[in-house]
Backbone bond lengths (Angstrom), bond angles and torsions (degrees), N, CA, C in turn:
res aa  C-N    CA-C-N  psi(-1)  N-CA   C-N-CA  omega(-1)  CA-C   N-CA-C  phi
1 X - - - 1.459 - - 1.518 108.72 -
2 X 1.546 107.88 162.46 1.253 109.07 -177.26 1.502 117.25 -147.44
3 X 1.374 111.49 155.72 1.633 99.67 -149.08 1.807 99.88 -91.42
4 X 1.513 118.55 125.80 1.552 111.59 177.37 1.333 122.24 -73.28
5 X 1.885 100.41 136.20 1.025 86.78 -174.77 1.856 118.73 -101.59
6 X 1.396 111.30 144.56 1.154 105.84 -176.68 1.386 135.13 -99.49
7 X 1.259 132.03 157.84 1.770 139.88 -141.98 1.622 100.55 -85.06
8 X 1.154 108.05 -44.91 1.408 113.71 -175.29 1.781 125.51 -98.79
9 X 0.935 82.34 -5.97 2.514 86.79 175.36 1.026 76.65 -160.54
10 X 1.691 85.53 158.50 1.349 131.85 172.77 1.531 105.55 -24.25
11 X 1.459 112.20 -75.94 1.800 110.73 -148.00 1.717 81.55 -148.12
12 X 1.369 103.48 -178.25 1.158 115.85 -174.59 1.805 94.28 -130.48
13 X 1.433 125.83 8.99 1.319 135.36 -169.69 1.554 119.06 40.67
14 X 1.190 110.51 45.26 1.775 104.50 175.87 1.392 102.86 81.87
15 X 1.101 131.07 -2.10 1.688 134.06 -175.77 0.776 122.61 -75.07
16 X 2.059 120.06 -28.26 1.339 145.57 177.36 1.631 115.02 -123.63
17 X 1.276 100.52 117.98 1.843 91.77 -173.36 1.922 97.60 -147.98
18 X 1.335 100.58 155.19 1.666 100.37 177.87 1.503 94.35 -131.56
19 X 1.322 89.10 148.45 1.390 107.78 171.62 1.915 104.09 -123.73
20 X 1.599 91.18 143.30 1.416 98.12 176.43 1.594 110.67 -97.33
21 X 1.015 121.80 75.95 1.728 132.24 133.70 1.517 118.52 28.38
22 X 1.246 128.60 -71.99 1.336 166.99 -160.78 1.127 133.39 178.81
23 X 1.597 131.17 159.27 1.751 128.84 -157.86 2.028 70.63 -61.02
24 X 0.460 126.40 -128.23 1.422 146.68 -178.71 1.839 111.22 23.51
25 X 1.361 108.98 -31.70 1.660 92.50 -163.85 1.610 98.37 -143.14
26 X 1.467 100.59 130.61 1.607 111.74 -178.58 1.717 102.37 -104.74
27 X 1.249 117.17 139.63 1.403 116.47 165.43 1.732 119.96 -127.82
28 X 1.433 95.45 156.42 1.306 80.60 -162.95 1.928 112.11 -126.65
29 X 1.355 101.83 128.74 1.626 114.04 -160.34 1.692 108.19 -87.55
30 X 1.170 132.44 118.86 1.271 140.31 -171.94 1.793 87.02 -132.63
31 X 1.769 88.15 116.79 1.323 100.50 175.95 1.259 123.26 47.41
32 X 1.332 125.81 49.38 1.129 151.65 164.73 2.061 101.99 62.08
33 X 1.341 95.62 37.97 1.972 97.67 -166.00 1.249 83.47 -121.12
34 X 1.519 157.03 140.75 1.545 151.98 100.54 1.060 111.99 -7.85
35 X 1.145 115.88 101.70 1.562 125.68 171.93 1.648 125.90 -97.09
36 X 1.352 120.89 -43.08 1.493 130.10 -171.09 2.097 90.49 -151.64
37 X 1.412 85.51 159.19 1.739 109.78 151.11 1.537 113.69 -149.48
38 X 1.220 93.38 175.64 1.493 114.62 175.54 1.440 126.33 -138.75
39 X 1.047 120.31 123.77 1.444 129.80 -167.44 2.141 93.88 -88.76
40 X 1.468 94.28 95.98 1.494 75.63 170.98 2.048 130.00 -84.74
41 X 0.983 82.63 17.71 2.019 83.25 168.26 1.598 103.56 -109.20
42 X 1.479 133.37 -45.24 1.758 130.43 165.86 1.412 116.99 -65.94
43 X 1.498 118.10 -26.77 1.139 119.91 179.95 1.462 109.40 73.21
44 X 1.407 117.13 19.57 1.251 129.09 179.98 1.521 114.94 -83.71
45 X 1.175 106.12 114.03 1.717 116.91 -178.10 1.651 112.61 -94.78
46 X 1.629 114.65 102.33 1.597 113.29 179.07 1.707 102.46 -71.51
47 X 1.064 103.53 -179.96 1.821 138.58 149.20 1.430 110.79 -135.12
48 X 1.577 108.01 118.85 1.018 144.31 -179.32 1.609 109.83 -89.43
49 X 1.179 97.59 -94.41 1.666 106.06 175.07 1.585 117.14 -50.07
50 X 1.277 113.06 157.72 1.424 130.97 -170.10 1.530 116.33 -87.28
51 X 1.358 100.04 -41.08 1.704 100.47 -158.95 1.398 103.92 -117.46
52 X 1.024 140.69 -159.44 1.399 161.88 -161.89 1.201 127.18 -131.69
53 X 1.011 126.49 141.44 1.931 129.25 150.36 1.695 87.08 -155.53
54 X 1.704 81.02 154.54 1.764 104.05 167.47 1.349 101.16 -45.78
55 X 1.912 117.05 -63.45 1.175 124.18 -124.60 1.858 89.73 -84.64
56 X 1.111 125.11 -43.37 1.587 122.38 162.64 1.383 112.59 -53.15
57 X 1.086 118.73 -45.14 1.564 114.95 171.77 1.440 117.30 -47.88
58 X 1.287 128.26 -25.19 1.232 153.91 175.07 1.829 110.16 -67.37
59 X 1.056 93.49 -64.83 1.386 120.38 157.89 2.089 122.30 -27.13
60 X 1.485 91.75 -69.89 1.106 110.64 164.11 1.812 124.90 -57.58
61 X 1.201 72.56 -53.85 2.130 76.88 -171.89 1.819 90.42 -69.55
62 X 1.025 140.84 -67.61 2.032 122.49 170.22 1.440 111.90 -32.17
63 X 1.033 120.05 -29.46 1.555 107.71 -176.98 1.555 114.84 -79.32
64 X 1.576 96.98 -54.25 1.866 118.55 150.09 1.282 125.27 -20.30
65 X 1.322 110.07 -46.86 1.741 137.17 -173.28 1.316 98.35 -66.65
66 X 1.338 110.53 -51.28 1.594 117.47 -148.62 1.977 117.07 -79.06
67 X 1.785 84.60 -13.48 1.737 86.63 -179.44 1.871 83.28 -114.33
68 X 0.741 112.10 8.55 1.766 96.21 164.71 1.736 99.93 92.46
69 X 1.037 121.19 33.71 1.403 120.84 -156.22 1.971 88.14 -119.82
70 X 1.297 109.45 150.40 1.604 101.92 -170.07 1.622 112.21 -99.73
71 X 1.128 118.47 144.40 1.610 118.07 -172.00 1.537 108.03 -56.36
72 X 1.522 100.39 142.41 1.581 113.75 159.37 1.365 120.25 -123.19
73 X 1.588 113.48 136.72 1.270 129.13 167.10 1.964 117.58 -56.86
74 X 1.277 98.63 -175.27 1.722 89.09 -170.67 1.516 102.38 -84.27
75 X 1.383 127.82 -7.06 1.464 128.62 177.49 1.474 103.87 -66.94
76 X 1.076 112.32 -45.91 1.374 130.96 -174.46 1.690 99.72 -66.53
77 X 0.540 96.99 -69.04 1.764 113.43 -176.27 1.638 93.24 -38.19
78 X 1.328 103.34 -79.30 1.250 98.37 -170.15 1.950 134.11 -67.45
79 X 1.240 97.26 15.94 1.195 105.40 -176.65 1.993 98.73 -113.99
80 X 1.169 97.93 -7.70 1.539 86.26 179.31 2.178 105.79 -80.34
81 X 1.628 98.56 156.77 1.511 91.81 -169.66 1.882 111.59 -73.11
82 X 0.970 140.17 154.37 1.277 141.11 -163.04 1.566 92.74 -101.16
83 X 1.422 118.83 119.68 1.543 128.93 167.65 1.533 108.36 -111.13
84 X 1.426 99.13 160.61 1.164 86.05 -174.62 2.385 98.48 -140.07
């Protein structure tokens, strides 16, 4: 695993880290919980986790950033279907 880095502060201190899955799929660990992946050949973005916080939300939208994919708020968030 590897620690994400984020757009707006310094570091996220080990709090935020992705691991790549397969050549194909990165996921991404907020507070040691699986929260989202990404299929990088479909470009298909899951939701993993159930619930919310700002500070994972934070989390999410840098990871979002990082494949070129555009930030979502928690409406957004929470309206996507939860896979698992």
């Amino acid at each position: 695993m590897q620690d994400l880095k984020p757009t707006n502060q310094k570091s996220f201190y080990g709090k935020a880290q992705i691991n790549k899955k397969a050549p194909d799929c990165v996921e991404l660990y907020s507070y040691g919980t699986l929260v989202c992946q990404f299929n990088l050949i479909s470009g298909k973005f899951t939701r993993i986790w159930r619930n919310y916080s700002a500070t994972t939300m934070k989390h999410i939208n840098d990871f979002r950033n990082m494949y070129a994919l555009k930030s979502m708020g928690k409406k957004e968030w929470e309206s996507l279907p939860i896979e698992f």
